[in-house]
DSSP file (Angstrom, degrees, kcal/mol; ACC not computed):
  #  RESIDUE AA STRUCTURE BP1 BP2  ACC     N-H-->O    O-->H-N    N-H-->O    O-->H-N    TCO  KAPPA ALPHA  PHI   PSI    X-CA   Y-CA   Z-CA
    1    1 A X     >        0   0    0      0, 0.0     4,-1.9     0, 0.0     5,-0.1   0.000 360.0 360.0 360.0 -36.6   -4.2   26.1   12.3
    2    2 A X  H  >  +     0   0    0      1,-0.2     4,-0.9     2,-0.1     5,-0.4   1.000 360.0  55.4 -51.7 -54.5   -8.0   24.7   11.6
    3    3 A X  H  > S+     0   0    0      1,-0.2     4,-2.8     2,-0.2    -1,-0.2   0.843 106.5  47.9 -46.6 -61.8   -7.5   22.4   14.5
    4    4 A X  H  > S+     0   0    0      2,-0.3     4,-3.4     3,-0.2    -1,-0.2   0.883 115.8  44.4 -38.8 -54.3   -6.6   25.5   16.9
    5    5 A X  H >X S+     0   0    0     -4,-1.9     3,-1.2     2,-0.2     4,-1.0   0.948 117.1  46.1 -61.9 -90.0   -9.6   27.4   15.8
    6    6 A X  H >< S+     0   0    0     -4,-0.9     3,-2.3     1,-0.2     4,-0.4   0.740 113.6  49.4 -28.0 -53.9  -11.9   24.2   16.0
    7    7 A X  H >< S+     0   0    0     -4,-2.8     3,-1.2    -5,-0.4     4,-0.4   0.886 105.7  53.7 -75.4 -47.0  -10.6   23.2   19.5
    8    8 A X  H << S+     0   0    0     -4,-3.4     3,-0.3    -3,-1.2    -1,-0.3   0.606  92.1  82.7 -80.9  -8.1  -11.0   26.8   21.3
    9    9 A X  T << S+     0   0    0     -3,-2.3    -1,-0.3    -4,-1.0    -2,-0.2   0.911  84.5  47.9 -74.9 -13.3  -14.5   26.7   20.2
   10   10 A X  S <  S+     0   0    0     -3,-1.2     2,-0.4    -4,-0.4    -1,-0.2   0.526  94.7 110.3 -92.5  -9.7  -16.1   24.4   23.2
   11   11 A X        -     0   0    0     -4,-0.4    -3,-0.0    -3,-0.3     2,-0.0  -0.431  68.8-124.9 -85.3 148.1  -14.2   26.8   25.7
   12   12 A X        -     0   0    0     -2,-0.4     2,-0.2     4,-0.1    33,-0.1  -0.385  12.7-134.7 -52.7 144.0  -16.0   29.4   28.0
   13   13 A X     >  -     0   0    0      1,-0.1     4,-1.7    -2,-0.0     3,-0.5  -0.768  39.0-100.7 -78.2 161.8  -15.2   33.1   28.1
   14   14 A X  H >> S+     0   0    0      1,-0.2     4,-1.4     2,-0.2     3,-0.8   0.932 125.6  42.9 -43.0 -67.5  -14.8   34.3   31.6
   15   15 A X  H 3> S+     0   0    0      1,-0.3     4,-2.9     2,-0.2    -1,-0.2   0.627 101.4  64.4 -72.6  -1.9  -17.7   35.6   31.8
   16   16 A X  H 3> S+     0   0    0     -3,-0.5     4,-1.5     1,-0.2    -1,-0.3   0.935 116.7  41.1 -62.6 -50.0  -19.7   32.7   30.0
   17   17 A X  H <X S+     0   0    0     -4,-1.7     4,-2.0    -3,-0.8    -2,-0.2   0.752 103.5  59.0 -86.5  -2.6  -18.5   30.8   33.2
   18   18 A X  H  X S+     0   0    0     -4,-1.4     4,-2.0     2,-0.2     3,-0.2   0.982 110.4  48.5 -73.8 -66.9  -19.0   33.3   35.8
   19   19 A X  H  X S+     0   0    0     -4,-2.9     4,-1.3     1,-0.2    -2,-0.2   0.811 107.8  51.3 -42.0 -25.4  -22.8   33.1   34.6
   20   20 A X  H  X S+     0   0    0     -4,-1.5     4,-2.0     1,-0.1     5,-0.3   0.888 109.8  57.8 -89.2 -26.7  -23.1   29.2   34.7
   21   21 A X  H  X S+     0   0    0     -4,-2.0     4,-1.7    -5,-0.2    -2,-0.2   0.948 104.2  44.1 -70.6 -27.6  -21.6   29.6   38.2
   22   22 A X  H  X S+     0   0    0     -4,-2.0     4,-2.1     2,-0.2    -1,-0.2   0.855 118.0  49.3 -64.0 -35.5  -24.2   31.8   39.6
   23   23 A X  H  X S+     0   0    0     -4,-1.3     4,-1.0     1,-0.2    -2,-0.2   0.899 111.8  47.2 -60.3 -29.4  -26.9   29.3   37.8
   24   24 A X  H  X S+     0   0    0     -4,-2.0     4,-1.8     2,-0.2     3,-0.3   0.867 110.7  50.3 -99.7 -32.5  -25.3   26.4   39.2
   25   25 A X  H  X S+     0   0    0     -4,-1.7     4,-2.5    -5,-0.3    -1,-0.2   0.926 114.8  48.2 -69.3 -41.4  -25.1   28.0   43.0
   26   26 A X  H  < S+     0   0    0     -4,-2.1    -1,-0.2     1,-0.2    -2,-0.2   0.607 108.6  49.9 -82.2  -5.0  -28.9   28.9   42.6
   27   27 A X  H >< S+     0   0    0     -4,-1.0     3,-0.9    -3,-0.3     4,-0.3   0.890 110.7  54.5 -71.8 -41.2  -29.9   25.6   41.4
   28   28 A X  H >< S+     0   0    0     -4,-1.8     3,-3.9     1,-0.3     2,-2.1   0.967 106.9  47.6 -27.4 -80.2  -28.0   24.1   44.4
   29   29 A X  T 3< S+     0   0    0     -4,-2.5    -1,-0.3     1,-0.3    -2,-0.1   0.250  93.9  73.1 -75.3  33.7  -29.6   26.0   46.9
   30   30 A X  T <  S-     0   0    0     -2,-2.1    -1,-0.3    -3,-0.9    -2,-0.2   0.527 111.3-114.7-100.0 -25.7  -32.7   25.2   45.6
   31   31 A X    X   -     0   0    0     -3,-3.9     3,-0.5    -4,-0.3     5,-0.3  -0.228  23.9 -81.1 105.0 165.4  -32.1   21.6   47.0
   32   32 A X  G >  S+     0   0    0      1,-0.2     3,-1.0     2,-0.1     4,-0.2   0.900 129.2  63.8 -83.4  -9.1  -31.6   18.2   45.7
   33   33 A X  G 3  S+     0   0    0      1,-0.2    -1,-0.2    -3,-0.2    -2,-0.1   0.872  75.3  88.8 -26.9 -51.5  -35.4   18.2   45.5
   34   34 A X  G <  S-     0   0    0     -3,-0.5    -1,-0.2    -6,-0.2    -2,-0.1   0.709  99.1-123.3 -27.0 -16.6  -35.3   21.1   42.8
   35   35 A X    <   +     0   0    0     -3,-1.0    31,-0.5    -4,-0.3     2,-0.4   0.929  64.9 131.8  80.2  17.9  -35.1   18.4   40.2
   36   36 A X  E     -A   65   0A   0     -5,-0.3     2,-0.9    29,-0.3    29,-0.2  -0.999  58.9-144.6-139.9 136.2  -31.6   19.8   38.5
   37   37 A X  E     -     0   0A   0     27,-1.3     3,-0.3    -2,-0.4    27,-0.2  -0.660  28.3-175.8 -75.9  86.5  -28.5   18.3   37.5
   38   38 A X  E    S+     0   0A   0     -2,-0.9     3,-0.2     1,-0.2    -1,-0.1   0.612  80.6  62.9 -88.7  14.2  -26.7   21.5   38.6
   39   39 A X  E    S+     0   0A   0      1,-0.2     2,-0.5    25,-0.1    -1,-0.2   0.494  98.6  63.9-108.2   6.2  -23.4   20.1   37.4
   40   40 A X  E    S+     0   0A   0     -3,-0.3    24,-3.2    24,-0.2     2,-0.3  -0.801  73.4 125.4 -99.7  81.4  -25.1   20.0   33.5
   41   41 A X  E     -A   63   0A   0     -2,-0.5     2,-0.3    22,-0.2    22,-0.2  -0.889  37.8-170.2-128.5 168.6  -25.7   23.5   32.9
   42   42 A X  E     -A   62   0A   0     20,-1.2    20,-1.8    -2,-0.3     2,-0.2  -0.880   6.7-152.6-163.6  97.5  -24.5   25.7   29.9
   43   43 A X  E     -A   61   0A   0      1,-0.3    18,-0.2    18,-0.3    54,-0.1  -0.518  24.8-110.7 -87.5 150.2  -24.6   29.6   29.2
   44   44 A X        -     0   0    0     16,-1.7     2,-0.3    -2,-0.2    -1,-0.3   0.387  45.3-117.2  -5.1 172.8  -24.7   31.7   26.4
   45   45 A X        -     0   0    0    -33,-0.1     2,-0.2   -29,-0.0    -1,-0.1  -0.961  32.0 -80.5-140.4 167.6  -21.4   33.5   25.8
   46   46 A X        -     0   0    0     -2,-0.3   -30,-0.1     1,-0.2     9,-0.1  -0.524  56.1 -86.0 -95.2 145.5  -20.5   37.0   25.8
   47   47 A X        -     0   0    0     -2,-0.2     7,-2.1     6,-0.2    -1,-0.2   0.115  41.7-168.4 -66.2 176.8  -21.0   39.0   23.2
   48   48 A X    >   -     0   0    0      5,-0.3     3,-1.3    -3,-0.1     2,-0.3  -0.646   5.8-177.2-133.9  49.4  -18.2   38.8   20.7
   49   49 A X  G >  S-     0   0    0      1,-0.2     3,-0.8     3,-0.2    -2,-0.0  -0.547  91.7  -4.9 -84.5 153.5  -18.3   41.7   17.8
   50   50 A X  G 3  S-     0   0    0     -2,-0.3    -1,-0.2     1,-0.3     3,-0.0   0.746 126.3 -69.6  66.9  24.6  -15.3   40.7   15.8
   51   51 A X  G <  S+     0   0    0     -3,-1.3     2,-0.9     1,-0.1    -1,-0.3   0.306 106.3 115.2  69.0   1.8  -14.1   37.9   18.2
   52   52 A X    <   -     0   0    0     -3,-0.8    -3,-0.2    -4,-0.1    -1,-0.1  -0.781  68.7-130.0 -83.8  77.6  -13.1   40.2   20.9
   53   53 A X        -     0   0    0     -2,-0.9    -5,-0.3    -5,-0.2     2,-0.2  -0.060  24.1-160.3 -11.6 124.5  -15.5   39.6   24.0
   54   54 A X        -     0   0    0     -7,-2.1     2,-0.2     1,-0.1    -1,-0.1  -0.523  38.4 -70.1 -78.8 178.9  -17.0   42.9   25.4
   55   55 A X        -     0   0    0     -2,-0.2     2,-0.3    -9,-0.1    -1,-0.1  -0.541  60.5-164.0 -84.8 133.9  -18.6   43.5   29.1
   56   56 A X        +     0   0    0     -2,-0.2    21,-0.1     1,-0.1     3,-0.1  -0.922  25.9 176.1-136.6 118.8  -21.8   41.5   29.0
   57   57 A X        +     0   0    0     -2,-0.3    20,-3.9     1,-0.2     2,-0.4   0.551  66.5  56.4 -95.5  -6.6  -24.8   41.7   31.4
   58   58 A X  E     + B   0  76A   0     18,-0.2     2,-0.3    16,-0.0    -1,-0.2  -0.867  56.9 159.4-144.9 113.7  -27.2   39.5   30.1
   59   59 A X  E     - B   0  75A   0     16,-1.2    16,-2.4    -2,-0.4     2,-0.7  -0.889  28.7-140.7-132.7 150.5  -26.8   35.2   29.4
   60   60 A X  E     - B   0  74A   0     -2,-0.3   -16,-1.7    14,-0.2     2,-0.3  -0.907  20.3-160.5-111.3 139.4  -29.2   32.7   29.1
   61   61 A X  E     -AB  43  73A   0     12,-1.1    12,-2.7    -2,-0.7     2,-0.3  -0.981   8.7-147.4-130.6 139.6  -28.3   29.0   30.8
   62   62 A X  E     -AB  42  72A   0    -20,-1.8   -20,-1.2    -2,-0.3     2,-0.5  -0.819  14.3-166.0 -95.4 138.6  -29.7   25.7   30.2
   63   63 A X  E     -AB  41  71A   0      8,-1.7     8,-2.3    -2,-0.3   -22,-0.2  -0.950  21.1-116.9-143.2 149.1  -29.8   23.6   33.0
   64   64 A X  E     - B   0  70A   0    -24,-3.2   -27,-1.3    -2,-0.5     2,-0.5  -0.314  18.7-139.3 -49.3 131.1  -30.5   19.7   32.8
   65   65 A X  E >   -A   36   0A   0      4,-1.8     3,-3.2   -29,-0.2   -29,-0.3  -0.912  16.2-129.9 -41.3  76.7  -33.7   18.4   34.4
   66   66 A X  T 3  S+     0   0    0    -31,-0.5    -1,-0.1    -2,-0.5   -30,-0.1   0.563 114.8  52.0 -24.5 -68.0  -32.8   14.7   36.5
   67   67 A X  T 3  S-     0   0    0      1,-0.1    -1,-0.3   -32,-0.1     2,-0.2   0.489 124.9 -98.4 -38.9 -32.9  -35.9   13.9   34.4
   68   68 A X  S <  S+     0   0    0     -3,-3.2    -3,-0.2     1,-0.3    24,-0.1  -0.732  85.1  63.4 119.5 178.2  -35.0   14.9   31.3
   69   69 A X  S    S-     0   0    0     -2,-0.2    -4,-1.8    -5,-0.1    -1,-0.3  -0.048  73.8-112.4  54.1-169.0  -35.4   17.9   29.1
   70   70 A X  E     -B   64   0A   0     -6,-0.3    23,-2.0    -3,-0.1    24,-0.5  -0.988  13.8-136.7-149.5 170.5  -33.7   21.4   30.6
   71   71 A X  E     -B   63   0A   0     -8,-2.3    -8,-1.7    -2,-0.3     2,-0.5  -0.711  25.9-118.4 -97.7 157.6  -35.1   25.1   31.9
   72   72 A X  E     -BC  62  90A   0     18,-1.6    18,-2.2    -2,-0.3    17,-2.2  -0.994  23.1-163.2-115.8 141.1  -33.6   28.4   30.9
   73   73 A X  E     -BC  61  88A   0    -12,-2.7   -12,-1.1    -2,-0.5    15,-0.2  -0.974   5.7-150.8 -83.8  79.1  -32.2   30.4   33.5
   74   74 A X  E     -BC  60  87A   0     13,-2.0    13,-1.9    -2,-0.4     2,-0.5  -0.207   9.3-166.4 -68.5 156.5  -31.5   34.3   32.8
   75   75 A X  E     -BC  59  86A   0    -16,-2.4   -16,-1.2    11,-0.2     2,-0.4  -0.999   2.7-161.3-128.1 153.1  -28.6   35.9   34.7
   76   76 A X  E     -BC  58  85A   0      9,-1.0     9,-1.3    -2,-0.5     2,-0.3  -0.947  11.4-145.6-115.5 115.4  -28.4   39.7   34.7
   77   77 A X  E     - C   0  84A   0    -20,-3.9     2,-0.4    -2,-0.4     7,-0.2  -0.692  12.2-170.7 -87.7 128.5  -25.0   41.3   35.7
   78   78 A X  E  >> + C   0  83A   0      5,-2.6     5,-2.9    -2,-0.3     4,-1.2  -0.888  13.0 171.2-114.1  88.4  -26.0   44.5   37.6
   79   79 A X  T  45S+     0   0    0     -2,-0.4    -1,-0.1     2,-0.3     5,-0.1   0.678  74.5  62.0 -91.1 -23.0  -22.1   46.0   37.7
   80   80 A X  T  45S+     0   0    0      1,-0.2    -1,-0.2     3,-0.1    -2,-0.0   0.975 122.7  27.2 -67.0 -70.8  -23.2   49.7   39.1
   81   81 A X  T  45S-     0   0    0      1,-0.1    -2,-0.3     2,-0.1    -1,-0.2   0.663 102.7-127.8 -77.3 -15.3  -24.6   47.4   42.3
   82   82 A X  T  <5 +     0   0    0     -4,-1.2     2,-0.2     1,-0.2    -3,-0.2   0.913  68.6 118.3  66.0  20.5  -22.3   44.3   42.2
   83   83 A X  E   < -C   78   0A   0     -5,-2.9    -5,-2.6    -7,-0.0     2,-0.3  -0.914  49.1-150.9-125.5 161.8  -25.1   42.0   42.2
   84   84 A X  E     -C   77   0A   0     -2,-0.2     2,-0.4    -7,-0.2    -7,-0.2  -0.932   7.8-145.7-125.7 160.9  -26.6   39.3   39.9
   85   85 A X  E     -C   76   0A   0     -9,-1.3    -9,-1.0    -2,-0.3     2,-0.4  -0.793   9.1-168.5-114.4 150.2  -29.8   38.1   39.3
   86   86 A X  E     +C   75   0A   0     -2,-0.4     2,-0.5   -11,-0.2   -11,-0.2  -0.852  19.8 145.6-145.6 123.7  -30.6   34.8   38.6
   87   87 A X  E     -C   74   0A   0    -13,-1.9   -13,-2.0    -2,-0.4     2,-0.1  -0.935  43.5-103.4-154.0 135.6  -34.4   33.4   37.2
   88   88 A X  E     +C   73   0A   0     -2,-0.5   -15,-0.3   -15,-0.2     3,-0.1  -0.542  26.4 176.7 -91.5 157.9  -35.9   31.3   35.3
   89   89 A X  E     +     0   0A   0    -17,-2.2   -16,-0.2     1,-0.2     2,-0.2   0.705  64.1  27.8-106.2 -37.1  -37.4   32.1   32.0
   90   90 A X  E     -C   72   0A   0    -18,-2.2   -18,-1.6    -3,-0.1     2,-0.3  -0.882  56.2-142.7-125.4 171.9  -38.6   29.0   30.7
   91   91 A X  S    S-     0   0    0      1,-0.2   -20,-0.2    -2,-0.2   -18,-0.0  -0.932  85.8  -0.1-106.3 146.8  -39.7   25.9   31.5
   92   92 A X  S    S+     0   0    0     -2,-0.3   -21,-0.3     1,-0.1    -1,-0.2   0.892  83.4 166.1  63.1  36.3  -38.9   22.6   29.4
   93   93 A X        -     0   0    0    -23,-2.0     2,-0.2     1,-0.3   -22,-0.2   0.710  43.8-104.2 -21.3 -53.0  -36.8   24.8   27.1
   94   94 A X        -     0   0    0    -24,-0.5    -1,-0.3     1,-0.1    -2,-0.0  -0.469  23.4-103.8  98.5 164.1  -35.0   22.6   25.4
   95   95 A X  S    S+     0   0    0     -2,-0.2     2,-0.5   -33,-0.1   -33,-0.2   0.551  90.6  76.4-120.0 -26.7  -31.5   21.8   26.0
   96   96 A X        -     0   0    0     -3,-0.1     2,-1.4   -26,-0.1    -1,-0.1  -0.892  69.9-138.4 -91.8 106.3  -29.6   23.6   23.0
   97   97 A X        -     0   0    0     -2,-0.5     2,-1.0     1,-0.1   -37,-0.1  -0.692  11.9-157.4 -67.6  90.1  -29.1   27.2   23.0
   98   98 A X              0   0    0     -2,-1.4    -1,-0.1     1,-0.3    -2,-0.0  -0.054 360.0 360.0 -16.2 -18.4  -29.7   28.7   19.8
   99   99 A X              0   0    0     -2,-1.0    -1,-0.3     0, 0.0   -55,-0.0   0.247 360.0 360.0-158.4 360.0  -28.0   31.8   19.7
């Protein structure tokens, strides 16, 4: 049973990956100039009280830097409009999200 529990932790919820795909499409069209590895990025997950996902508007993504280091990326799900926003928030972040 441990093993189950350990192994499901390194998967996305949907909407953990629905936010690293909107990061990863606006790093893309940023150009291969941009400087980002848009196939190393990473989201936040949605929140969870009591392990049950709820509807979540707001994730932070790291995404790798060719150079090194990463940026954070906020996404905001705006669900009334059916749009998302996507911007970075920091620069040289760090690579780990914290929370």
């Amino acid at each position: 049973m441990l093993a189950l529990v350990a192994g499901g932790c390194g998967l996305e919820d949907p909407q953990q990956e629905a936010a690293r795909e909107e990061v990863q499409a606006h790093v893309r069209a940023l150009g291969p100039n941009s400087g980002y590895d848009a196939d190393d990025a990473h989201c936040t997950g949605a929140a969870s009280p009591w392990f049950r996902p709820v509807e979540t508007d707001q994730f932070t993504c790291a995404v790798r830097l060719k150079e090194g280091g990463c940026d954070w990326f906020g996404v905001a799900v705006d669900r009334e409009r059916s749009r998302v926003l996507v911007r970075r928030v920091e620069r040289d972040a760090g690579c780990t999200l914290g929370f």
